[in-house]
PADOTOR-500255 format. One record per residue (C-alpha): z, y, x; residue in one letter; residue number from 0. Coordinates in Angstrom, 3 decimals. Layout:
N
R         z         y         x  resn  resi
R         Z         Y         X     a   NUM
...
This chain:
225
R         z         y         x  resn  resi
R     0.000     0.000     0.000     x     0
R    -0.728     3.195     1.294     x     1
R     1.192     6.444     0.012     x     2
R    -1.261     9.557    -0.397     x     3
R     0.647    12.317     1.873     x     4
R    -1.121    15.237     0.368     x     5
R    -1.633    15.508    -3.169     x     6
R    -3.708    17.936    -5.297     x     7
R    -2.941    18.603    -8.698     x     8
R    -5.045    21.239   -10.723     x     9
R    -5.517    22.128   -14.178     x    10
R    -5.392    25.086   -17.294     x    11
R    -2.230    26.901   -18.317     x    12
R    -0.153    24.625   -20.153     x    13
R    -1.301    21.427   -19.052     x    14
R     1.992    19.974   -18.130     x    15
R     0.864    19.947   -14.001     x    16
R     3.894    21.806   -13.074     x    17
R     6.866    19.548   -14.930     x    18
R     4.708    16.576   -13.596     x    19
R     3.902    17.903   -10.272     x    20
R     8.169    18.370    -9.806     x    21
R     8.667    14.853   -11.115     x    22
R     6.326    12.866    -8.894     x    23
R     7.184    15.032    -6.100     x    24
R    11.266    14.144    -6.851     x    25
R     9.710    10.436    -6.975     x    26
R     7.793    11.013    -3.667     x    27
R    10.422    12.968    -1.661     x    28
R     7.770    15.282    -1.048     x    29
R     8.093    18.967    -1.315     x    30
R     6.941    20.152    -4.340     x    31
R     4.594    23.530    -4.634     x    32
R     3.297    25.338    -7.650     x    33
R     0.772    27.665    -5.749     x    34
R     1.462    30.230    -8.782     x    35
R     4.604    31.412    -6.928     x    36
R     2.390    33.001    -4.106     x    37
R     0.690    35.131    -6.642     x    38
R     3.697    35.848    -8.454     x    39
R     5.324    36.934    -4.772     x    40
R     2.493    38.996    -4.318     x    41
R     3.067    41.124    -7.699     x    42
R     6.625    41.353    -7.264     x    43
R     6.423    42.901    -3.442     x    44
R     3.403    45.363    -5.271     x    45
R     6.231    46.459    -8.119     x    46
R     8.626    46.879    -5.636     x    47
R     5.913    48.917    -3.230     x    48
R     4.769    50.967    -6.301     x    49
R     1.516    49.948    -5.491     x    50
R    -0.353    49.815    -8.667     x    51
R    -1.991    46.220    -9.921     x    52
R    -5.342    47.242   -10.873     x    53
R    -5.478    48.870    -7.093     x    54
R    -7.581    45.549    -5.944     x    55
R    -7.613    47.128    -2.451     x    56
R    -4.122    47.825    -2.083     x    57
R    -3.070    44.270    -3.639     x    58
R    -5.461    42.835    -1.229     x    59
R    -4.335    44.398     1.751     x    60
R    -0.571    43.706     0.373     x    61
R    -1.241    39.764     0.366     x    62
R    -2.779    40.286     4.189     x    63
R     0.438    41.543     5.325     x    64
R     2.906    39.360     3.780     x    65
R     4.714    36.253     4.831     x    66
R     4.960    33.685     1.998     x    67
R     6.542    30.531     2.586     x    68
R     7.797    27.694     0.336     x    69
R    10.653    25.168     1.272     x    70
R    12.838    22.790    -0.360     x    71
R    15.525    24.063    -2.611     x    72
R    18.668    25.343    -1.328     x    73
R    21.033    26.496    -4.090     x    74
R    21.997    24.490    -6.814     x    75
R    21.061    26.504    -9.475     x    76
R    18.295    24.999   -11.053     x    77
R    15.605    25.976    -8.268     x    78
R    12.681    23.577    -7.734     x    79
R    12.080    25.097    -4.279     x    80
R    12.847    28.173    -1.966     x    81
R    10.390    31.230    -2.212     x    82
R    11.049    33.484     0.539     x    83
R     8.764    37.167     0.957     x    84
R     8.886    38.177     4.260     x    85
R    11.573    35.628     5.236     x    86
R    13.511    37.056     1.510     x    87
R    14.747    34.850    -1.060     x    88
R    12.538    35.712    -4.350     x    89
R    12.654    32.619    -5.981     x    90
R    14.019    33.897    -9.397     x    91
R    12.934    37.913    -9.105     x    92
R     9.091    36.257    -9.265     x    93
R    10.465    35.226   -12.909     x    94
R    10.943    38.704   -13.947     x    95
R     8.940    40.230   -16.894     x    96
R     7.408    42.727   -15.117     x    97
R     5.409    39.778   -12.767     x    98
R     4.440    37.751   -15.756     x    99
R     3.076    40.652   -17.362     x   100
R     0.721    41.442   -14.179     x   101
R     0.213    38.334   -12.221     x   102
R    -3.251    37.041   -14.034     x   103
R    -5.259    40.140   -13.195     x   104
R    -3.748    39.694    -9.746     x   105
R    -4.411    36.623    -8.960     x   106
R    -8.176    37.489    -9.756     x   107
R    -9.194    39.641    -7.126     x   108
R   -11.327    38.078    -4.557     x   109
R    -9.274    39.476    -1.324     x   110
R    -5.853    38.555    -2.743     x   111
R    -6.933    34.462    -3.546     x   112
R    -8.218    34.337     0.179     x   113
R    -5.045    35.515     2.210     x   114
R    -2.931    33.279    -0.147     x   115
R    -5.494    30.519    -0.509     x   116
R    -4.708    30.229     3.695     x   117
R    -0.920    30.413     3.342     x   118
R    -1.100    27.734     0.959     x   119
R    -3.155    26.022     3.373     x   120
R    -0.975    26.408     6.160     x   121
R     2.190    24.688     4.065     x   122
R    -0.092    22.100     2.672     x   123
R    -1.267    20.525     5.937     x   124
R     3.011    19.983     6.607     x   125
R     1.599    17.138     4.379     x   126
R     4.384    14.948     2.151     x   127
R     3.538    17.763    -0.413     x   128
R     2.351    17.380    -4.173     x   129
R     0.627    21.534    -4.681     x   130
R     0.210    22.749    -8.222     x   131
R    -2.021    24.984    -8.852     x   132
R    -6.142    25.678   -10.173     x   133
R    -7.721    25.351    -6.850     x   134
R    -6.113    23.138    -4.747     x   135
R    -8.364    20.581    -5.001     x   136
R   -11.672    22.550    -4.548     x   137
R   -10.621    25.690    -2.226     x   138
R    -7.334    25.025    -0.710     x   139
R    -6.959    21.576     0.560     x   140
R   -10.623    20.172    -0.187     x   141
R    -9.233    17.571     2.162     x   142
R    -6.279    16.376     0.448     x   143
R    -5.576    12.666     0.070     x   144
R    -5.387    12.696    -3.775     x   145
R    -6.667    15.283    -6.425     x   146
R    -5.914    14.711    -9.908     x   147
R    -7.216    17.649   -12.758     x   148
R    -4.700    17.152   -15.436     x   149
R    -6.363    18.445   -18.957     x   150
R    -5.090    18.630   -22.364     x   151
R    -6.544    20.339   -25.421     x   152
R    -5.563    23.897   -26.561     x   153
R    -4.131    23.079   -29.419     x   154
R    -1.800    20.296   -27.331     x   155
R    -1.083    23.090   -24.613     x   156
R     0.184    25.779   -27.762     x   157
R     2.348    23.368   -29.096     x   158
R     3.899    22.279   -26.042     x   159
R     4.194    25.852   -25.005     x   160
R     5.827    26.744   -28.601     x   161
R     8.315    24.075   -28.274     x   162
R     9.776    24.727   -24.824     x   163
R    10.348    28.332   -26.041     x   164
R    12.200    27.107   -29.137     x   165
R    13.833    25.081   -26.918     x   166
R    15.209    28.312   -24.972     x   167
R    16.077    29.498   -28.106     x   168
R    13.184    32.790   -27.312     x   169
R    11.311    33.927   -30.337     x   170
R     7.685    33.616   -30.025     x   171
R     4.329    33.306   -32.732     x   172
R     2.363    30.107   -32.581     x   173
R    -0.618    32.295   -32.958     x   174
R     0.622    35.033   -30.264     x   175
R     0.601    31.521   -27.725     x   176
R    -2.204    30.395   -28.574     x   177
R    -4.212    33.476   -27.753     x   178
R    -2.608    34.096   -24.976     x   179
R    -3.244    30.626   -23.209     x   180
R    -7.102    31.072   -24.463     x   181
R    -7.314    34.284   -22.555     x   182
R    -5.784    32.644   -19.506     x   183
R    -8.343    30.288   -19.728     x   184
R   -10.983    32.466   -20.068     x   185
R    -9.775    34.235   -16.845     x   186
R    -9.229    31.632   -14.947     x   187
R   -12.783    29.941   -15.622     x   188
R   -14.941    32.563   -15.782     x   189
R   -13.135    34.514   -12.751     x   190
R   -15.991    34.869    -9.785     x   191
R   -13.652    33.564    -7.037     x   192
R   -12.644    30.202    -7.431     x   193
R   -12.611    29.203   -11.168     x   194
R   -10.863    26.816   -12.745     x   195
R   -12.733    23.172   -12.359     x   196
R   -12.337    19.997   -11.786     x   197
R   -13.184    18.576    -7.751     x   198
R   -15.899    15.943    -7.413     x   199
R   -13.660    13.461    -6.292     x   200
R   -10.638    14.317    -8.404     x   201
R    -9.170    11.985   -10.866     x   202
R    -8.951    13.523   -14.509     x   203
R    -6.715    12.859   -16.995     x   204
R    -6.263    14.063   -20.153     x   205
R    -2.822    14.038   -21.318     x   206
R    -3.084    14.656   -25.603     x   207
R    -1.315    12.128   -26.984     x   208
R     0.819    11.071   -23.647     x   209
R     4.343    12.049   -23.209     x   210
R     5.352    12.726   -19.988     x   211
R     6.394     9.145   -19.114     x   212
R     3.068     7.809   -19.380     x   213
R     1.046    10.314   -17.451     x   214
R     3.877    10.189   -14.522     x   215
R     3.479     6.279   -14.428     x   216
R    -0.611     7.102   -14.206     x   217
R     0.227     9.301   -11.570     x   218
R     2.826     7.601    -9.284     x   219
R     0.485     4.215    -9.522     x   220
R    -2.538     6.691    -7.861     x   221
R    -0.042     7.912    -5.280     x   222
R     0.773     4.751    -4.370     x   223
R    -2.298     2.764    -4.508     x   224
């Protein structure tokens, strides 16, 4: 049997990859890495700058300078992993409104997804990694011992989406979610740097009608094949 060491997982907003990606990763012992946090990083160190997030120069320039790395978790507070900015703990201030609001139109820009795309690189290649994210498998690590494109249907992705935030006991319109996911889709997809898409070689699988369970059995038995 031989254990992939560096594993790929891409796929649309709401697809489950990052709750999955953490599991087989626990499973694994590998670090796990939602590339998503690099973006977020990015928009948090522009709202702290005052640098304005339409300014694609300015963002771009900002991701050239700073340091993002990822490690393994290490607080016990509910962490997946460690995001440090410039060697600077960020790993819940990334969460903050203000960064979810802006972090779609920033991940966009063409200058921003190439200085991250090669710090995501750089921790990838450490290797005993599982990286979430919409590009892995066809920018970042094109070389990466398993790819998996985990898809589900917008309707599937809304109603997971509604029930988590029930869940947390936040108010939100099943109609408000599912817009929103179709727009990040249409960003994501349609974006002229790196859209959203499956890798040649990548193993899709669609996860309607699957609960978590399932697809992580899939998805351990391809790690360890």
């Amino acid at each position: 049997m031989t254990r992939a060491n560096i594993i790929a997982i891409d796929g649309p907003a709401g697809s489950g990859k990052s709750t999955l990606g953490k599991l087989l990763a626990e499973y694994l012992g590998y670090l796990f890495f939602d590339t998503g946090v690099m973006y977020r990083a990015i928009t948090w160190a522009a709202y702290q700058d005052g640098i304005h997030f339409l300014d694609e120069i300015g963002m771009t320039d900002l991701a050239e300078k700073c340091q993002i790395d990822v490690r393994p978790s290490s607080k016990d507070d509910q962490r997946a992993y460690d995001v440090l900015l410039d060697g600077i703990d960020v790993t819940w201030k990334i969460r903050r409104p203000e960064v979810e609001a802006n972090v779609s139109v920033v991940s966009a820009y063409k200058g921003v997804r190439n200085a991250l795309s090669a710090q995501q690189r750089r921790i990838g290649l450490r290797g005993k990694v599982v990286m979430v994210g919409r590009d892995i498998g066809t920018v970042v690590l094109p070389q990466a011992d398993l790819k998996i494109f985990l898809d589900a249907s917008l309707d599937e992705r809304t109603r997971r989406r509604f029930t988590e935030l029930q869940r947390l006991s936040r108010t939100a319109l099943y109609a408000d979610i599912y817009t929103s996911i179709q727009n990040r889709d249409k960003i994501d997809s349609t974006r002229d740097v790196a859209p959203l898409c499956a890798a040649e070689d990548a193993v899709i699988i669609n996860s309607d009608g699957k609960s978590i369970e399932q697809v992580l059995e899939i998805l351990i038995s391809l790690a360890d094949r």
